[in-house]
C-alpha positions as MATLAB code, in Angstrom:
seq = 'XXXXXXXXXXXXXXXXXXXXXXXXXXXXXXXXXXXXXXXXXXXXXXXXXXXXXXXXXXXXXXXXXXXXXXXXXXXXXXXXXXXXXXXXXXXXXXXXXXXXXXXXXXXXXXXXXXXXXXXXXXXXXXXXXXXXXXXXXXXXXXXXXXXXXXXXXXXXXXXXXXXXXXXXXXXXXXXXXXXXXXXXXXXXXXXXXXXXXXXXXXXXXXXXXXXXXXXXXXXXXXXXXXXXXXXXXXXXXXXXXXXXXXXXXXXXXXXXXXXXXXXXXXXXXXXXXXXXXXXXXXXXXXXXXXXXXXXXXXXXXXXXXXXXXXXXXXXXXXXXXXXXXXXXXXXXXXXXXXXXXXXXXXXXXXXXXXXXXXXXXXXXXXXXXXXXXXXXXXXXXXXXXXXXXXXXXXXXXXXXXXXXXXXXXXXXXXXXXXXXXXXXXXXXXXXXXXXXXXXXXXXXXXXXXXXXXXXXXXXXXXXXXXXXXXXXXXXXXXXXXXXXXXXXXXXXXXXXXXXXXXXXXXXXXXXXXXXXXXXXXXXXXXXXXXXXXXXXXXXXXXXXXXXXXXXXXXXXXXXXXXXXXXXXXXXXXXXXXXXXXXXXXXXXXXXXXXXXXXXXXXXXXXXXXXXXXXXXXXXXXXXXXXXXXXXXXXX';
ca = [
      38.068  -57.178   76.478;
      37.542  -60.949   76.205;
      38.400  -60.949   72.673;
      41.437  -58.596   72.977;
      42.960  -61.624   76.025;
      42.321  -64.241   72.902;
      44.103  -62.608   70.449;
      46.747  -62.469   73.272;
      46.865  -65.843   73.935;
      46.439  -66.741   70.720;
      49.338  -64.486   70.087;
      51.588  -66.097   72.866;
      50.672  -69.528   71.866;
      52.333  -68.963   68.454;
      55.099  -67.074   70.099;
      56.293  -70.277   71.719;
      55.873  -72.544   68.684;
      58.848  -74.841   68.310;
      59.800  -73.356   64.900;
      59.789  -69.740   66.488;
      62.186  -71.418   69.182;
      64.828  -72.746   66.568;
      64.741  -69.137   65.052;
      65.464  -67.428   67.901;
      68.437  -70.338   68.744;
      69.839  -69.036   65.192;
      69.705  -65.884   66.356;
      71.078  -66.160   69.680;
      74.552  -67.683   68.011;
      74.916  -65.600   65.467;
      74.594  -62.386   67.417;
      77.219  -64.177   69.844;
      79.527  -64.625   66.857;
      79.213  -60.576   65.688;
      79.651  -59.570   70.108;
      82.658  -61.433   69.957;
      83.789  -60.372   66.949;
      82.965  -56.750   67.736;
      84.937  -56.715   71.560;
      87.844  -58.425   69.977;
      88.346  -55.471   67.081;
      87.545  -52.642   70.035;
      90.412  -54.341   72.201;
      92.794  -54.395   69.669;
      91.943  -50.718   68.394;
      91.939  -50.222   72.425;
      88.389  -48.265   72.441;
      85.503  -48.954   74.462;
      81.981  -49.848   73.545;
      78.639  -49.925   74.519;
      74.831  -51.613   74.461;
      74.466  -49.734   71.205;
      77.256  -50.725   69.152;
      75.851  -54.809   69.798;
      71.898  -54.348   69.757;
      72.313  -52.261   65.962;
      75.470  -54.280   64.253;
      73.163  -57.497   65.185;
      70.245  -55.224   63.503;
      72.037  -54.308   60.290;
      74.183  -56.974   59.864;
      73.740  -57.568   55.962;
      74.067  -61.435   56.296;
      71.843  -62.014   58.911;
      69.472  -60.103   56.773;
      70.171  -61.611   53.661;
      70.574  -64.890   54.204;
      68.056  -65.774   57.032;
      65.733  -62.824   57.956;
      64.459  -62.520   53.803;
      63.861  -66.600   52.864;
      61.998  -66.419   56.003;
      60.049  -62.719   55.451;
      58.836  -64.712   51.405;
      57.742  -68.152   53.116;
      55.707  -66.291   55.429;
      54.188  -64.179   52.641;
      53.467  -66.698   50.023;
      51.840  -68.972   52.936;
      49.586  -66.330   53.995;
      48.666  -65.748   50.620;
      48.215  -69.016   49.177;
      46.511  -70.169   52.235;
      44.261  -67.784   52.631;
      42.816  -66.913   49.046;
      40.065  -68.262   48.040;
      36.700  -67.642   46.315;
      34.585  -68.276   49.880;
      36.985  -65.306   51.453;
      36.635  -63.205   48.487;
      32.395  -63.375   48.263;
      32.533  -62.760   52.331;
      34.624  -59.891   51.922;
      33.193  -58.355   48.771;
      36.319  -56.794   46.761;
      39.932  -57.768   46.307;
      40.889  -54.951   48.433;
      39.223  -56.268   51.404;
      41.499  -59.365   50.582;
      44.572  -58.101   50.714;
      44.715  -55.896   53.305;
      42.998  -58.821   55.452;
      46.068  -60.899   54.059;
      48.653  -58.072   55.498;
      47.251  -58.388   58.893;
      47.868  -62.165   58.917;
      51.312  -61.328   57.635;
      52.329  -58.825   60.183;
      51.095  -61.540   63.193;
      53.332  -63.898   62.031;
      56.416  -61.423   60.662;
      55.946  -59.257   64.217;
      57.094  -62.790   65.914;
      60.387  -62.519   64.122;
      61.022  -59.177   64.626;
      60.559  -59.427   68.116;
      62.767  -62.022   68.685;
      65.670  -60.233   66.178;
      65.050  -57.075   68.816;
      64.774  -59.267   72.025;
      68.314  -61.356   70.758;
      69.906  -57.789   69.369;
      69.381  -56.501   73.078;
      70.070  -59.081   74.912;
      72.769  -59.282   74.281;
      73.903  -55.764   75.748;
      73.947  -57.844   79.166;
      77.080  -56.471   81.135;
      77.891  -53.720   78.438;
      77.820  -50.071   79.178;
      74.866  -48.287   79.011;
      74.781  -44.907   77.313;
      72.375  -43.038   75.789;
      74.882  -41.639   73.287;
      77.263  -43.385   70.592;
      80.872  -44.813   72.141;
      84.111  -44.130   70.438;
      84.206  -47.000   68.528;
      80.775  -46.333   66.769;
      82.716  -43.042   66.026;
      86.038  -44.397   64.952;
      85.947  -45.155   60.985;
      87.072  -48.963   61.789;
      87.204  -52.111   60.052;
      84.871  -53.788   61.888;
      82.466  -50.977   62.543;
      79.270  -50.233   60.410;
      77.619  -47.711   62.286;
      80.115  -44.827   61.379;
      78.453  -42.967   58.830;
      75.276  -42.802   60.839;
      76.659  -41.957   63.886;
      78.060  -38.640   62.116;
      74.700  -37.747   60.925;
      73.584  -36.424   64.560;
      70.576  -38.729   65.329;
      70.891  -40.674   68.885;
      70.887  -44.581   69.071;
      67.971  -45.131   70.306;
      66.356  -43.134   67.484;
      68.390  -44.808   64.787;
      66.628  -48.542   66.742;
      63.512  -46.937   66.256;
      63.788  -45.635   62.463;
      65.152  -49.179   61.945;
      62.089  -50.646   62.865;
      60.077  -48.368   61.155;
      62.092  -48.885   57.253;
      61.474  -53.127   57.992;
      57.663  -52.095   58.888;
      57.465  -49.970   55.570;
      59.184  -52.238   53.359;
      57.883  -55.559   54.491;
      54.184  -53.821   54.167;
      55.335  -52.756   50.243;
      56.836  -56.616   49.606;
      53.721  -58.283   50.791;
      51.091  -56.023   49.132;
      53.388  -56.393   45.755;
      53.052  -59.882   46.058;
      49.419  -59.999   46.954;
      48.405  -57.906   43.519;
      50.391  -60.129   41.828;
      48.713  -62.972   42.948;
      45.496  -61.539   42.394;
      45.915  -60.269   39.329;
      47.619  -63.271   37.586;
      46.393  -66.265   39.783;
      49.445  -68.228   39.421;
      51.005  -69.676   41.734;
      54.704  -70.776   39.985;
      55.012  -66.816   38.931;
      54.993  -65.675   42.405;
      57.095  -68.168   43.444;
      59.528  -66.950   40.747;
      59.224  -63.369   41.657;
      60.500  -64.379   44.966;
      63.029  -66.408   44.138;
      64.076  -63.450   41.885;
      64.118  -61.337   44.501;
      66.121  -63.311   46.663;
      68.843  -63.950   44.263;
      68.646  -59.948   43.075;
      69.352  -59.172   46.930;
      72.623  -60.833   46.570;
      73.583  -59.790   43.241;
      72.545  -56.145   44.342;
      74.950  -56.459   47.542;
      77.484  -58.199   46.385;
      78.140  -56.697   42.388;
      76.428  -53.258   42.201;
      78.539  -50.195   42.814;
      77.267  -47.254   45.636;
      75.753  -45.380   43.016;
      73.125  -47.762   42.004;
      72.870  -49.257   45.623;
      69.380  -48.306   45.962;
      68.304  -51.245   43.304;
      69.183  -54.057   45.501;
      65.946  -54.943   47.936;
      68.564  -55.519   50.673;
      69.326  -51.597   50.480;
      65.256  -51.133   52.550;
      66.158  -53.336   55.192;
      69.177  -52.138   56.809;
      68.861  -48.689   58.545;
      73.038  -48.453   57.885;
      73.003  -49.464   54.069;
      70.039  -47.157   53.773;
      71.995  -44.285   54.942;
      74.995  -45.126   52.876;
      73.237  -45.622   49.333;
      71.088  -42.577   49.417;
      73.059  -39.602   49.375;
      71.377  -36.991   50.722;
      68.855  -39.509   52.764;
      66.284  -37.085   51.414;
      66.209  -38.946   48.094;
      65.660  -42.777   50.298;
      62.068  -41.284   51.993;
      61.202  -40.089   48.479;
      61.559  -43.556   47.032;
      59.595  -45.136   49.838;
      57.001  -42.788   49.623;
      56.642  -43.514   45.845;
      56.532  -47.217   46.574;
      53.627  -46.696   49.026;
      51.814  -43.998   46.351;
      51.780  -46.841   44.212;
      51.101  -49.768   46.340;
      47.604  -47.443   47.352;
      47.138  -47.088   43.686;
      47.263  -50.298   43.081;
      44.846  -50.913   45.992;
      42.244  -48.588   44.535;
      42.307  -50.014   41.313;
      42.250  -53.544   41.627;
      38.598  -54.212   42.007;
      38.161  -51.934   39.053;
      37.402  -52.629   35.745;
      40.338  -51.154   33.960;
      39.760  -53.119   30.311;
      38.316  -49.513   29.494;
      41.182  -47.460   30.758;
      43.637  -49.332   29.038;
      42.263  -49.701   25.981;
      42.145  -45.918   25.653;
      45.590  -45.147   27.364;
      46.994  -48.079   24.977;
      46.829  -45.866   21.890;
      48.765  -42.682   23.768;
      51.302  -45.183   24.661;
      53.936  -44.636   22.973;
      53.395  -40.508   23.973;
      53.444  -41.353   27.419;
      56.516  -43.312   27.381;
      57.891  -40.558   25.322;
      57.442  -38.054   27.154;
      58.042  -39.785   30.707;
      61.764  -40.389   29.069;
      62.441  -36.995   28.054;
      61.086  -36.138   31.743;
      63.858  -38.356   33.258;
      66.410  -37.088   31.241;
      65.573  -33.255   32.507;
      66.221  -34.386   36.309;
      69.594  -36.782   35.101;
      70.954  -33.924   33.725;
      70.127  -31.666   36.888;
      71.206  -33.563   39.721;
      74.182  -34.377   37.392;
      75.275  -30.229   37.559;
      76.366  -27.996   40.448;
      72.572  -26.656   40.681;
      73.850  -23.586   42.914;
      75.620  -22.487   40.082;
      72.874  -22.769   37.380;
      69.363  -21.792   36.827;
      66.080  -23.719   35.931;
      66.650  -22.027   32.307;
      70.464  -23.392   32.440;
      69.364  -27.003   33.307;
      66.827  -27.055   30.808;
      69.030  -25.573   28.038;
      71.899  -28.174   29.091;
      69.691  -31.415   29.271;
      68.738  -30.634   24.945;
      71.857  -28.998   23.987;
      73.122  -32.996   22.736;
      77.280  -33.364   22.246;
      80.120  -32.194   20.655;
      83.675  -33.306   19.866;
      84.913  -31.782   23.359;
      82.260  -32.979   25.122;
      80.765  -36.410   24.997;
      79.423  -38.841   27.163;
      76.621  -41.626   26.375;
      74.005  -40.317   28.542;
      74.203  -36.959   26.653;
      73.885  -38.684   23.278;
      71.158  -41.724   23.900;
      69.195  -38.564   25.580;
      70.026  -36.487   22.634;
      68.491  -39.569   20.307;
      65.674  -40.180   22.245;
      64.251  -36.421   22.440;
      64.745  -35.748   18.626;
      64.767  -38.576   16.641;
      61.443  -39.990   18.727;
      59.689  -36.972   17.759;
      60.164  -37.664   14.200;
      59.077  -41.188   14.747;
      56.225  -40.699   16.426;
      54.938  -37.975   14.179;
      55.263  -40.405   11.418;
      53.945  -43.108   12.846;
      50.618  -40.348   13.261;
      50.718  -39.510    9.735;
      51.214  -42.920    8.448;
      47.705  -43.801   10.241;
      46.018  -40.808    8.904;
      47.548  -41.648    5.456;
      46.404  -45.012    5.568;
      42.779  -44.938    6.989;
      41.403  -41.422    5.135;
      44.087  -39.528    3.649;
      44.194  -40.302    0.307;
      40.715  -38.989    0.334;
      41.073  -36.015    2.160;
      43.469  -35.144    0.459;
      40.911  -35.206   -2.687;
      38.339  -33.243   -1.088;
      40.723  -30.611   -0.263;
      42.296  -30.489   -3.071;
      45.717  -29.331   -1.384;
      48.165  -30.901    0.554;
      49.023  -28.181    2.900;
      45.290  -27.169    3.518;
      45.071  -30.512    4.669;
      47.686  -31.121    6.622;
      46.513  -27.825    8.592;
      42.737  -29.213    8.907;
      43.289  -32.720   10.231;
      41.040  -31.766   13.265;
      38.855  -29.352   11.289;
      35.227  -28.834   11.171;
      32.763  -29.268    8.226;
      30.890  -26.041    6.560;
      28.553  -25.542    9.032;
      30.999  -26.075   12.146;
      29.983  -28.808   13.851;
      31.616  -32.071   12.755;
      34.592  -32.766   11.917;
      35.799  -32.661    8.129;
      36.180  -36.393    8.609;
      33.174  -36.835   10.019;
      31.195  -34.648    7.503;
      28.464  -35.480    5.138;
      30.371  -33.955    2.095;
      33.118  -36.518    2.696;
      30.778  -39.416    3.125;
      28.802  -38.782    0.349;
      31.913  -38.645   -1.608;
      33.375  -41.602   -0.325;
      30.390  -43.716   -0.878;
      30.263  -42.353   -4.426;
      34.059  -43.732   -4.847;
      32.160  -46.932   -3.999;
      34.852  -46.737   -0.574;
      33.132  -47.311    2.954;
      34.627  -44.647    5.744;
      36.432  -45.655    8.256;
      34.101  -44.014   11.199;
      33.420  -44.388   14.640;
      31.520  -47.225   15.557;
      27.550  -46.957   15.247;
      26.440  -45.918   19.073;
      23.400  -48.364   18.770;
      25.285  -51.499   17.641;
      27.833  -50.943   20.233;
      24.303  -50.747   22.912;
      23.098  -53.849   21.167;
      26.204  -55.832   21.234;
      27.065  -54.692   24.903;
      23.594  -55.775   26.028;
      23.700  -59.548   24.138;
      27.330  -59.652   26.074;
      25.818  -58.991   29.227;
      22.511  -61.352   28.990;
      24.971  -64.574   27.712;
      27.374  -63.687   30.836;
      24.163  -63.523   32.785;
      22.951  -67.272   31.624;
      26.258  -68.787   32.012;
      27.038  -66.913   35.534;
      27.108  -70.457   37.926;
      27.006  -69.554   42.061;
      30.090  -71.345   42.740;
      32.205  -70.152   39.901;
      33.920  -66.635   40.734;
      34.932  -65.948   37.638;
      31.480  -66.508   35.933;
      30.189  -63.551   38.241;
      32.932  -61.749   38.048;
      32.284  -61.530   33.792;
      28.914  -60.991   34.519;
      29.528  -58.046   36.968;
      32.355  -56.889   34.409;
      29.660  -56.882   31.148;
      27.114  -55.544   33.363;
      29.344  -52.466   34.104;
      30.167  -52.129   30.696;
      26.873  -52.102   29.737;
      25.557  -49.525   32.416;
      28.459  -47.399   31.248;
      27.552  -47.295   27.552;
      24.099  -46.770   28.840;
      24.445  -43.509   30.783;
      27.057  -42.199   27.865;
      23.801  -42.580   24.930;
      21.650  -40.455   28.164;
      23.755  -38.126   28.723;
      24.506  -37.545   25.121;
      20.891  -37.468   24.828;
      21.025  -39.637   21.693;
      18.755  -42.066   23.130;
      15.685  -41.626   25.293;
      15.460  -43.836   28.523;
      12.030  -45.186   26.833;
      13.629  -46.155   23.488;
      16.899  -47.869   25.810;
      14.077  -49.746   27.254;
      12.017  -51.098   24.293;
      15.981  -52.203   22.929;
      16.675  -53.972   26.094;
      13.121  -55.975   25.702;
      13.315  -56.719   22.055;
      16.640  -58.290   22.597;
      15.727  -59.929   25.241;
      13.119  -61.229   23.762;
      14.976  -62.511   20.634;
      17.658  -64.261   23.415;
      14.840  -66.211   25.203;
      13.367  -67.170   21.306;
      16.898  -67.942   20.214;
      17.608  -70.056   23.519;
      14.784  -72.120   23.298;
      15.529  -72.792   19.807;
      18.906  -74.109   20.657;
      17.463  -76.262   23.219;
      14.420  -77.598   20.948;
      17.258  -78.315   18.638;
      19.577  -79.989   21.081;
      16.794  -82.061   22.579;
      15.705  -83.493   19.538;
      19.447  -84.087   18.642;
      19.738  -86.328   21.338;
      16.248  -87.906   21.043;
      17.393  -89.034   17.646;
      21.143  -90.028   19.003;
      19.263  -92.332   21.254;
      16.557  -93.672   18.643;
      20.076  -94.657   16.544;
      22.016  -96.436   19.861;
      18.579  -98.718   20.352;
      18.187  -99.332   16.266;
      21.931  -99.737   16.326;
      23.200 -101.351   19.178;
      27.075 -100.756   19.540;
      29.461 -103.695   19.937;
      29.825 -103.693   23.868;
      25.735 -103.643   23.723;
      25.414 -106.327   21.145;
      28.336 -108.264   23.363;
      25.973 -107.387   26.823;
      22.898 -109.094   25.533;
      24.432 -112.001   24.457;
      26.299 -112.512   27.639;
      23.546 -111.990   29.531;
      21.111 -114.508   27.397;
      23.759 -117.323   28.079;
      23.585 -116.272   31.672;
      20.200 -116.274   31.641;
      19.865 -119.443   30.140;
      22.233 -120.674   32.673;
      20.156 -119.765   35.433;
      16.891 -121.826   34.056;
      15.033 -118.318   33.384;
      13.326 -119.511   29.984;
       9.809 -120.890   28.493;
      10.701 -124.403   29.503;
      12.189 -123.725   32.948;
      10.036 -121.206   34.129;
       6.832 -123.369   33.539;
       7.840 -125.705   36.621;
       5.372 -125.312   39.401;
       8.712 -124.920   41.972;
      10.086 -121.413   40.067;
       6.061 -120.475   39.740;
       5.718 -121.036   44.034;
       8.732 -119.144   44.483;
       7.592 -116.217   42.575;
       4.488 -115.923   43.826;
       5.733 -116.136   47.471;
       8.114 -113.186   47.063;
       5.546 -111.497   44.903;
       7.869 -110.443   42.820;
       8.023 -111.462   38.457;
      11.340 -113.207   37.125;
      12.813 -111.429   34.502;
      10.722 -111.060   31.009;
      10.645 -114.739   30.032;
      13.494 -115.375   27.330;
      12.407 -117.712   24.152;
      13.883 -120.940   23.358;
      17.213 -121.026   21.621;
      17.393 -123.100   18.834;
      20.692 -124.806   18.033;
      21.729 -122.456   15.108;
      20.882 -119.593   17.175;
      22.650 -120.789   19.399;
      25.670 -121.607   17.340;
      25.748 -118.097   16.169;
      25.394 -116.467   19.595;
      28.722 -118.416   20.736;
      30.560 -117.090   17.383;
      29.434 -113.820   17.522;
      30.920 -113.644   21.315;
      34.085 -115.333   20.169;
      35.099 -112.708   17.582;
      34.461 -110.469   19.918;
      36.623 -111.377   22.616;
      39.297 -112.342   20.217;
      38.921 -108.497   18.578;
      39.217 -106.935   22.430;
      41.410 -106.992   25.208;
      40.851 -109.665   28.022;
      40.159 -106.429   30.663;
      37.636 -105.010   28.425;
      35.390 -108.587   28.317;
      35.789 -108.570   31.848;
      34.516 -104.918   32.819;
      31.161 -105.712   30.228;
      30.608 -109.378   31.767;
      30.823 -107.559   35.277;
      28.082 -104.811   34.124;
      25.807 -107.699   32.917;
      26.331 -109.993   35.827;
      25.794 -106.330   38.047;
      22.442 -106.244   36.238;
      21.126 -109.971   37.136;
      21.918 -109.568   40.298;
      19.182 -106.890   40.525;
      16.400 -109.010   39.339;
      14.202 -110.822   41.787;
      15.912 -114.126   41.779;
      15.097 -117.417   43.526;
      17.748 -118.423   46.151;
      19.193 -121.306   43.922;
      19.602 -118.750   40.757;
      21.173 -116.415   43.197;
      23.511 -118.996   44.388;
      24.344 -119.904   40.612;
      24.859 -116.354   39.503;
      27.203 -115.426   42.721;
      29.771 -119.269   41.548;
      29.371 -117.645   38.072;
      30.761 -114.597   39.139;
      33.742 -116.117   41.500;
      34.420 -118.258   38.331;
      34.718 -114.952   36.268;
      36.753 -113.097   39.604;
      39.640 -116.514   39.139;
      39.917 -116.007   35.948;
      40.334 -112.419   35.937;
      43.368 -112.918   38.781;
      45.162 -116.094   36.525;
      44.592 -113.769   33.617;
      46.252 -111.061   35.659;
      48.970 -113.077   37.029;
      49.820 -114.348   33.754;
      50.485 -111.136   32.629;
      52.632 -110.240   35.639;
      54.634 -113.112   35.199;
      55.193 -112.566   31.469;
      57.057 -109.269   32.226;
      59.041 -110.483   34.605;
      60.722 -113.714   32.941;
      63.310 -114.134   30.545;
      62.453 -114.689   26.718;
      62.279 -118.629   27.488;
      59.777 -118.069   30.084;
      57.638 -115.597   28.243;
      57.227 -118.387   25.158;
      56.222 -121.088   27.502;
      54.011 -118.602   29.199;
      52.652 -118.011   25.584;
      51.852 -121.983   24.924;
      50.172 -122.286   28.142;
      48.009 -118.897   27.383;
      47.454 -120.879   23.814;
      46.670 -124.107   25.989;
      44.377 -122.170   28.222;
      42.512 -120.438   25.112;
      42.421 -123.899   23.263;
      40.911 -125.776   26.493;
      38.471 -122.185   26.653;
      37.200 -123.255   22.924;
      36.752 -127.082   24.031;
      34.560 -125.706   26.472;
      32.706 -123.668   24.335;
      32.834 -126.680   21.930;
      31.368 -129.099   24.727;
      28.255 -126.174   25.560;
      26.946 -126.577   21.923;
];
């Protein structure tokens, strides 16, 4: 009971939302507009009204619907799916379907809020309108500004035409939202289903405003209007029978999705072009009948009229494009058949059998003895194989056991616990697997013992193979490093020799470190100085100062800057006396001003003139020339 009074108030919290306020404002002036509207055409036609005529023309006005009730319906879809999906949701849940019909709910508590208020504004306002429980003259008079006369002729009471109206925006809502949600899960893409609704949007107004009554039922607006239902399908029998396809499917859809269809399709792919075939001529059958006076005709009549193609006195395009489909795809499918009979064995059949009718006859034969089929037969292998030709035959059972199990055990090693898609392919080759499995059993072409010594030989060779890899890898990048310390890059080479003028800087050397001052330190932090560097001689040095020159004139200022701030990074790590760490820390603030001048330099040379940019230039070629003095005065 307690949780039934917070979904209550969580309910009425949301139903006073600010946004859901604005909506309802919307909704109040526009159903003002349509009452006035509607009492100003019953005055002039001088006929009366009542509650109903207001509450259902604010229902099933097409604009309303259109233009404000639909953008609304797809923000409120997308945002429950988008927010909601996600790989944490899906493990909780454990399938897809779970997902989606948890996604519905969320959709319905936040679509139910508009609907409400669309009722509460359509009824009130009936305030100080007759009440009736039947329809007023002007819902009967065929008027200009009346939509409710065709289904106020059809017999049903108002408030049962309200309550169907609810029911077709329940219904088609429900099949919008779960279209969108096995979209989404199927693709993952978020841009596509924003298309798709876009699409649709723009498709409900071409659909109302261009297509003509007979193809009515295409536009999406047609499913949420009780009053352009009624007037597209003709009888209204037809309208359930679409819905109730649309839900067949949408519960297809729903039982499939956490399925592993790769199978299915893969053998419905190659009866394809049948099943489109034959799905055409099917649809052509019921055009034709609803097309004829069926009282007058019977089953045999329809049947004989939908093949019987055109003639000179009668002709229409549907007759003939039906006429083309039905006979002429025949013949192309049929030779499409025998073109992939000709091309994988027939040649070769045809030698065997010596005759080109017996073979055409004994295409699905079977071999002396009557078991196999004369493709499949010993006699035609041995002869191919003779012919030095290999047959074209049906995949050996045990390779295709083999394979499927390697599959499964490198989807196994690469399956992560936070990647869904890793277990999904793992789950996927594991079914596969299984599958193939209980197919050899039941066929009884393998034994359950000798399945079992396959699964551990491979498995074994996969663990021998994987270790190998790794062996190999390791020592790959044991000798990768072995080169790097052999072969110190540039930036490394650069490093050291920053960081031996640093350290020679600091006093860590032979000479320095020998003073009993650095030695007290040490010992009273009980801590060694860095490895003790050896003396530089004056050609050493000399070199060490060219070598960092051509580097620094071969790279950019930025990258210097990033490897002195590594090496200086580094020093500061060492156990340093308070005077070195003083020393290092001006170094650095020395290295930080140049870095900004350096930086500002550059700013400013973008945003002069040409003028300005060359005398920034000399004083960047003063600043490198007074940099090389420097340099000049250290040696």
């Amino acid at each position: 009971m307690s949780r039934l009074r917070f979904h209550v108030a969580r309910y009425l919290e949301e139903l006073i939302d600010f946004r859901w306020i604005a909506v309802g404002v919307v909704f109040y002036f526009y159903a003002y507009v349509l009452k006035k509207q509607l009492i100003e055409g019953s005055v002039q036609e001088h006929i009366g009204v009542n509650i109903w005529d207001i509450s259902l023309t604010v229902q099933n006005d097409i604009y309303i619907i259109l233009y404000f009730i639909v953008p609304i319906i797809l923000v409120i879809s997308l945002t429950s799916i988008f927010e909601d999906f996600n790989y944490q949701t899906l493990i909780r849940l454990g399938t897809i379907k779970k997902w989606i019909l948890r996604s519905l709910l969320k959709f319905w508590k936040k679509s139910s809020i508009l609907i409400l208020i669309w009722s509460f504004i359509s009824l009130y306002m009936t305030i100080k309108l007759p009440f009736s429980w039947n329809w007023s003259l002007f819902s009967k008079t065929n008027g200009v500004y009346n939509d409710l006369y065709e289904i106020s002729v059809m017999g049903l009471s108002p408030l049962w035409v309200f309550i169907l109206e609810l029911i077709l925006l329940f219904l088609a809502l429900t099949i919008l939202h779960i279209t969108l949600s096995v979209i989404y899960t199927i693709t993952r893409k978020k841009l596509l289903l924003l298309a798709i609704c876009v699409g649709f949007f723009i498709w409900g107004i071409v659909g109302f405003k261009l297509l003509p009554n007979n193809y009515a039922f295409l536009s999406p607006t047609t499913y949420f209007s009780i009053t352009q239902y009624i007037h597209s399908f003709n009888p209204p029998i037809m309208g359930i029978a679409v819905l109730l396809g649309a839900i067949i499917i949408c519960f297809i859809f729903l039982a499939l999705v956490d399925l592993n269809i790769k199978q299915y399709v893969v053998s419905i792919k190659s009866h394809l072009p049948f099943l489109l075939y034959s799905c055409l001529c099917i649809m052509g059958i019921f055009s034709t009948s609803l097309s004829l006076e069926s009282d007058k005709n019977t089953v045999l009549d329809n049947w004989i009229l939908s093949f019987r193609g055109v003639s000179s006195n009668s002709f229409t395009y549907s007759s003939f494009f039906y006429y083309m489909i039905v006979f002429f795809g025949l013949v192309y499918l049929v030779n499409i058949e025998m073109n992939k009979e000709i091309d994988r064995m027939g040649h070769y059949k045809i030698i065997r059998f010596r005759n080109l009718e017996k073979w055409f006859w004994r295409l699905v034969s079977t071999d002396e003895k009557g078991q196999k089929q004369a493709y499949k037969s010993e006699a035609t292998v041995d002869f191919l194989r003779s012919h030095d030709v290999n047959p074209v035959l049906e995949k050996d059972r045990e390779t295709q056991l083999k394979t499927s199990y390697l599959t499964f055990l490198q989807a196994h090693e690469k399956e992560k616990p936070q990647d869904i898609d890793s277990m999904l392919a793992r789950v996927n080759a594991e079914n596969d697997y299984v599958m193939l499995k209980s197919s050899a059993l039941k066929e009884k072409q393998f034994t359950p013992d000798q399945l079992k010594g396959m699964e551990n030989e491979l498995s074994h060779q996969f663990q021998a193979r994987k270790q190998s890899r790794e062996k190999e890898q390791y020592q790959e990048d044991y000798k990768q490093e072995v080169l790097e310390v052999m072969q110190p890059s540039e930036e490394t080479q650069y490093k050291q020799l920053f960081k031996q003028k640093l350290l020679a800087q600091l006093g860590i050397s032979d000479e320095k470190d020998s003073s009993k001052e650095v030695k007290k330190e040490a010992e009273s932090e009980k801590a060694p100085v860095e490895k003790q560097l050896k003396q530089e001689t004056p050609q050493e040095k000399e070199q060490r100062l060219a070598k960092m020159k051509e580097f620094e004139q071969k790279h950019s200022f930025d990258k210097v800057y990033k490897l002195k701030k590594e090496v200086l990074q580094e020093l500061k790590e060492l156990n340093l006396t308070d005077s070195q760490r003083e020393k290092l820390t001006k170094l650095e603030k020395a290295l930080d001003t140049e870095k900004k001048d350096h930086d500002k330099q550059k700013k400013e040379e973008k945003s002069q003139n040409g003028f300005t940019k060359f005398f920034a230039r000399n004083n960047g070629a003063f600043s490198s020339k007074k940099r090389d003095q420097t340099q000049e005065m250290e040696r």
